[in-house]
C-alpha positions as CSV (number, residue, x, y, z in Angstrom):
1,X,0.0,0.0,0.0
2,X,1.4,3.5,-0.9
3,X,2.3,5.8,1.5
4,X,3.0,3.2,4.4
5,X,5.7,2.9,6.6
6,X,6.8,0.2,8.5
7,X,8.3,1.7,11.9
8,X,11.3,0.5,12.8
9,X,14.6,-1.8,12.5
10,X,13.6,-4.2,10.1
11,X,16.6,-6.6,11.6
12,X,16.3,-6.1,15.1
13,X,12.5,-5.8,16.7
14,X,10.5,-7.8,18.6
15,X,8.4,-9.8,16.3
16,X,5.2,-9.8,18.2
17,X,4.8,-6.0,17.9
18,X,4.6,-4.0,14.5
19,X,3.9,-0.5,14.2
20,X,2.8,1.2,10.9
21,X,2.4,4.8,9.4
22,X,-0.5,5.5,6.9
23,X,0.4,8.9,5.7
24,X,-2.6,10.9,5.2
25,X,-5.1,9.3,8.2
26,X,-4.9,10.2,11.6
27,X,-4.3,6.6,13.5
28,X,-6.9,7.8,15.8
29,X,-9.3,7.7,12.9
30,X,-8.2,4.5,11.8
31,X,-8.6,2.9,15.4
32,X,-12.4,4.3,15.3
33,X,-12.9,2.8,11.6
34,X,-11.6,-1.2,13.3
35,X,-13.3,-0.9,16.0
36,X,-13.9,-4.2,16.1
37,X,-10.1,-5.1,15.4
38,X,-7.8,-4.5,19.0
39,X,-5.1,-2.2,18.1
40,X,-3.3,0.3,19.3
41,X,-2.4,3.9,18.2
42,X,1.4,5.4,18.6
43,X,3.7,3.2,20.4
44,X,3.6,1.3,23.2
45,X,5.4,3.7,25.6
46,X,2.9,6.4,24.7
47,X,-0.1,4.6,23.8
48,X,-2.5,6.5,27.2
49,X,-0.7,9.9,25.5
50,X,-2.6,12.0,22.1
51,X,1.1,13.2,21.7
52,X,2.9,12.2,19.4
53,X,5.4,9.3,20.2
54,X,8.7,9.7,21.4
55,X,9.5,6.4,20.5
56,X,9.0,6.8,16.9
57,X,10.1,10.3,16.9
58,X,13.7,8.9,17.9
59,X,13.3,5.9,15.4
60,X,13.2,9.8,12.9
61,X,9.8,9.4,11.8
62,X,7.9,13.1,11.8
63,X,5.3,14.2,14.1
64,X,2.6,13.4,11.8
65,X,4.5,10.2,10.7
66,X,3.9,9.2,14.4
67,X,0.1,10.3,14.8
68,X,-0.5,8.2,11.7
69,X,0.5,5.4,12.8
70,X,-1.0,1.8,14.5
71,X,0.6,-0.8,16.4
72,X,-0.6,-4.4,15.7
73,X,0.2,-7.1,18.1
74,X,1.3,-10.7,16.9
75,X,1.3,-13.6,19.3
76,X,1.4,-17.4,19.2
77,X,-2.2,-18.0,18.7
78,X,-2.7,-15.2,16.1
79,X,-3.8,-17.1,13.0
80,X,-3.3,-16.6,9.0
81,X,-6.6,-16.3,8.9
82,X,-7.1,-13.3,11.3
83,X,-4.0,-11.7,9.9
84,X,-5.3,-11.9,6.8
85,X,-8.8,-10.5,8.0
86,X,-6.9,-7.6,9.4
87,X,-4.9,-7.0,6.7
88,X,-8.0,-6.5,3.9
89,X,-10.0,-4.4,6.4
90,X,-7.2,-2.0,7.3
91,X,-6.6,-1.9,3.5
92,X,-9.9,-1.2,2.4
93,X,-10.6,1.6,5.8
94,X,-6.8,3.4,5.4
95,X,-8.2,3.4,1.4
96,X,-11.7,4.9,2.2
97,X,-10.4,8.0,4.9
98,X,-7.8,9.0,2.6
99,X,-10.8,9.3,0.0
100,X,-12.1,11.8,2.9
101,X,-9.0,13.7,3.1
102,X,-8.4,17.1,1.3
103,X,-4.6,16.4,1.4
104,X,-4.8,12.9,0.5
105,X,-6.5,15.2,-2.7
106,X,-3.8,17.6,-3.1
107,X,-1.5,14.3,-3.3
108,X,-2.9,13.0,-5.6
109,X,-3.3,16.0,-7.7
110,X,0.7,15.8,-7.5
111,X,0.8,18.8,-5.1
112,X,4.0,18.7,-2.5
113,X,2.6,19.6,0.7
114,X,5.9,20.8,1.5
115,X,5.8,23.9,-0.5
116,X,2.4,25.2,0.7
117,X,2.5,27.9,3.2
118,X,-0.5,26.9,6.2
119,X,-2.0,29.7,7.8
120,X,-2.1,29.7,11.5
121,X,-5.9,30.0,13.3
């Protein structure tokens, strides 16, 4: 999926835990749209915090890197079929609130959201 980022050393993590970004959704959003999926928002050492992580602020991912992101948690008695189940819904949401999101838009439209100058309210 475009625009994802897998959080982390890809050599040395714990296996059980795997955080990723999705540019362009707020994981708070996303955690509302899987409602009935048990994940997590941020990482795990700020996860009762709205800030951004620390953790993944460290690891040099960007403060909205770090609100965009979920933690999923992998254990012995997770099966293919529920990581596959997981995998199509979080898919198929990520895909339908970037459809809601005006700079998901400008993205697309191939504006860089870099060179736009935000007002402050």
């Amino acid at each position: 999926m475009e625009h994802t980022t897998l959080n982390g050393d890809r050599e040395r993590h714990y296996p059980g835990c795997v955080n990723v970004s999705f540019a362009y959704v707020e994981g708070e959003s996303l955690l509302m749209a899987l409602k009935d999926i048990a994940l997590s928002s941020g990482s795990a050492c700020t996860s009762a915090s709205l800030e951004p992580s620390y953790v993944l602020r460290a690891l040099g991912s960007s403060d909205e890197s770090a609100h965009s992101s979920i933690r999923f948690g992998i254990g012995r008695f997770t099966t293919d079929a529920e990581i596959d189940y997981v995998l199509k819904a979080v898919k198929e949401r990520v895909t339908f609130l970037r459809e809601l999101s005006p700079l998901w838009e400008l993205v697309q439209e191939g504006v860089d959201l870099n060179t736009i100058e935000w007002s402050q309210h």
